[in-house]
Structure formats: structure tokens, C-alpha cells
C-alpha positions as CSV (number, residue, x, y, z in Angstrom):
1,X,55.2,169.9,-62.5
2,X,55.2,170.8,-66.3
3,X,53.7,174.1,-65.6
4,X,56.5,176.6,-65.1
5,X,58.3,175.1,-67.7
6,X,55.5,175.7,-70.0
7,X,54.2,179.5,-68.5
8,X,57.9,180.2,-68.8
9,X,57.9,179.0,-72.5
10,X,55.1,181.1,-73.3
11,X,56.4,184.2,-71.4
12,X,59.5,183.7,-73.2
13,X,57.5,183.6,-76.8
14,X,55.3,186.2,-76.4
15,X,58.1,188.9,-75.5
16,X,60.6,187.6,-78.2
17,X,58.3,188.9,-80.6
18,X,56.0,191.7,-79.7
19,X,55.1,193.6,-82.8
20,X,53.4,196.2,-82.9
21,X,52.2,197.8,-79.6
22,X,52.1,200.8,-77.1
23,X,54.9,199.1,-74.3
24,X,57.3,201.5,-72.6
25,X,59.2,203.3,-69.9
26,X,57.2,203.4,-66.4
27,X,57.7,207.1,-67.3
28,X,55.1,206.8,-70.8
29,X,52.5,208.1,-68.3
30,X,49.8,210.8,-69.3
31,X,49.9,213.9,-67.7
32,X,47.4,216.2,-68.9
33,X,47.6,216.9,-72.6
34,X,52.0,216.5,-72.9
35,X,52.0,212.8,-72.3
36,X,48.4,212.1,-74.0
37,X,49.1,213.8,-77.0
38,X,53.6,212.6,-77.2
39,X,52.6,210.3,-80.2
40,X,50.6,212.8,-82.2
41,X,52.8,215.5,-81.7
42,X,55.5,213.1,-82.8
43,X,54.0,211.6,-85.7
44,X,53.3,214.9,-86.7
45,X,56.4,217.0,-86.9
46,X,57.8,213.7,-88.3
47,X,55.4,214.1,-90.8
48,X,55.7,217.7,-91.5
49,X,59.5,217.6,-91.3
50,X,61.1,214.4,-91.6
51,X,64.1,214.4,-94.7
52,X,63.1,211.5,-96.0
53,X,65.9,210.2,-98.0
54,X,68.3,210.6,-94.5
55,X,69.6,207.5,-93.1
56,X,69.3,206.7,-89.4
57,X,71.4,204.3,-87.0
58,X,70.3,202.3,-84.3
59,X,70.2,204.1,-81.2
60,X,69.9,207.3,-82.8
61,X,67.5,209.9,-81.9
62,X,65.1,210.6,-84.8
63,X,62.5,213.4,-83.1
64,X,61.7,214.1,-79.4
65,X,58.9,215.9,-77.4
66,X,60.3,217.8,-74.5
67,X,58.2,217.3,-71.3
68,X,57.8,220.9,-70.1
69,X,56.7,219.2,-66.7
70,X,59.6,217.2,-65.9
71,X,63.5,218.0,-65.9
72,X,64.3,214.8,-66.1
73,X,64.1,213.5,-69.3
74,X,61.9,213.4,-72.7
75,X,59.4,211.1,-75.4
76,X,62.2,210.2,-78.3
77,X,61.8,208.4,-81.8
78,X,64.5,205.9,-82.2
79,X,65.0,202.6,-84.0
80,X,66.8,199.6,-82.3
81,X,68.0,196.1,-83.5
82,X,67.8,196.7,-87.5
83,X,71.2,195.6,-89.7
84,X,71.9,199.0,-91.0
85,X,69.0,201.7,-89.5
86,X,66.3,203.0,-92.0
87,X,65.4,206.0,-94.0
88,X,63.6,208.8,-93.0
89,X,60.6,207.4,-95.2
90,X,60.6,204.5,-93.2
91,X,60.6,206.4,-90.1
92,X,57.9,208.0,-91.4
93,X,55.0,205.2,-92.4
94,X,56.4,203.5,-89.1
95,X,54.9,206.4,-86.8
96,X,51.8,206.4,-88.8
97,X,51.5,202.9,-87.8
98,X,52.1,203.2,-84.3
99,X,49.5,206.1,-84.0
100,X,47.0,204.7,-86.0
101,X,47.2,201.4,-83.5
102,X,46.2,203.3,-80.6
103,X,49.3,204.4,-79.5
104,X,49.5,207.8,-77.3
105,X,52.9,208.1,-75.5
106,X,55.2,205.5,-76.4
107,X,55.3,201.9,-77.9
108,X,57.1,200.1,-80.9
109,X,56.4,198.9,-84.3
110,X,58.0,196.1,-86.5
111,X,60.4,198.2,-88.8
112,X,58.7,196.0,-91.9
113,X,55.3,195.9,-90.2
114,X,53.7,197.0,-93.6
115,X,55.2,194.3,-95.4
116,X,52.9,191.7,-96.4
117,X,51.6,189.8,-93.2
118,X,54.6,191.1,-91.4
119,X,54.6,191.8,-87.4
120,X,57.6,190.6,-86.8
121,X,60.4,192.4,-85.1
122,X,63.6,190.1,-85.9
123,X,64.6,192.8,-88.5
124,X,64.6,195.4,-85.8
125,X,61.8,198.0,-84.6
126,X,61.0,201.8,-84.6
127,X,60.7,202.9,-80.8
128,X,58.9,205.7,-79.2
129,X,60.3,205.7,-75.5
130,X,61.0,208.2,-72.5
131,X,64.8,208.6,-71.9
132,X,66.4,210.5,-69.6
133,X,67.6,213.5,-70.0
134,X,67.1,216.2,-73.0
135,X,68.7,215.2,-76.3
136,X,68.4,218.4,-77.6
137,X,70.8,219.8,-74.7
138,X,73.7,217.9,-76.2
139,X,74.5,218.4,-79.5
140,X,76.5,214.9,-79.7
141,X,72.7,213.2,-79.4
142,X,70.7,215.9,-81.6
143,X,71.4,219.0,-83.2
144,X,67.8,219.8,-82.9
145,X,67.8,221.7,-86.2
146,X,64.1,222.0,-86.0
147,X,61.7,222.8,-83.2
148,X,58.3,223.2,-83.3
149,X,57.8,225.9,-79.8
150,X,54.0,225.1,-79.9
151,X,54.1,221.4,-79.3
152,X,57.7,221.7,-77.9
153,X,58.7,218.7,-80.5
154,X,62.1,218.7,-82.3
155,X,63.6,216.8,-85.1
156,X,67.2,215.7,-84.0
């Protein structure tokens, strides 16, 4: 009778802290080379782009890949659960971790995942996740200052 007490114990422990992996939306499908290549593409104009020294919130959208196949809504970089955001430099070693993992459309990563034998997510974590909708329509959510029209990636 100890069983679902237990299987619920480690259910509970193994989502509390997930690190760093490649979990998302139902939507962080791959269709043809837009949803198998959203991390790269990411990563990259992140990369090439990124202000470094500019401080971002929770909730707030860092880059996104508009999905020229869908209407509905588009890959975004964002952080969530972190006690005052993180720089753009964070940002940026963040993405290279996620797509050096594996990572092709969407997961998360450990804000200090790079930190000495740190995968722990209690100091908040760097999301790349579907949302609906297009950021980049709404100023409010992202300016979208800088697109790149061949990947169709923007920095908000």
C-alpha cells in the first residue's frame, strides 16, 4: 500500500528539480527544418547579437524564432523563477548550454548550471518554449529591434 505514496514521492522529486533538459510545449515539434533547427537559430542570433551587459526580467522575452508555418504562435527565449533576471552574458553561455545538450526546439537550463557541480534550478532557469502568439507583433512584449529575415529570428 506504500507504493503510490512512494511513486508519487519520486514523481514529485524528479520534476522539482529538472535541470538541464529539452522539456516543452506539445507545440516544440519538428517540422521540417523551422522546428529542428529553433535552438540553433536561437543560440545563434543570441550569439551574434545579444547586448550583453542588458538586464533581463522574468517573463521577459529575450529572442524568438517566428514559425513561418503556423499563425499561431512562436519558439521564445525567456527566463523564469530567478530573484532579479540575468544579463545578457548569462543569457548567452545559458543557450550554449542548452544546445550543446542536445537540445533542438525548446527545453531549459539551470540559470547557474555552469557553476561548479551545479544543475540545480532553485535560483531560477533560462527557457526556450513555444508561446502563442508573435511577440514581435506587440511592441509591449518585444520591440524586435533586430531581425535576422534568413532564419526569421529576432532579438526582442
Amino acid at each position: 500500500m506504500k507504493f503510490p505514496t512512494i511513486f508519487t514521492f519520486i514523481v514529485a522529486a524528479s520534476t522539482a528539480q529538472a535541470g538541464v533538459n529539452c522539456n516543452g510545449s506539445a507545440n516544440c515539434i519538428h517540422h521540417g527544418e523551422d522546428g529542428a533547427d529553433a535552438m540553433r537559430k536561437l543560440r545563434d542570433i543570441i550569439n551574434q547579437r545579444i547586448n550583453v551587459n542588458r538586464w533581463y526580467s522574468n517573463h521577459e522575452y529575450v529572442a524568438c524564432q517566428q514559425r513561418w508555418y503556423s499563425s499561431a504562435g512562436d519558439y521564445c527565449v525567456f527566463l523564469q523563477g530567478t530573484k532579479n533576471g540575468a544579463s545578457g552574458g548569462t543569457i548567452k553561455a545559458r543557450m550554449d548550454d542548452l544546445f550543446n545538450h542536445g537540445c533542438e526546439t525548446c527545453g531549459s537550463v539551470p540559470i547557474n548550471f555552469h557553476w561548479p557541480d551545479s544543475n540545480d534550478d532553485k535560483d531560477g532557469i533560462l527557457t526556450v518554449n513555444y508561446i502563442n502568439g508573435h511577440p514581435s507583433a506587440h511592441p509591449e512584449q518585444c520591440d524586435a529591434r533586430i531581425w535576422n529575415y534568413d532564419t526569421w529570428t529576432y532579438i526582442c
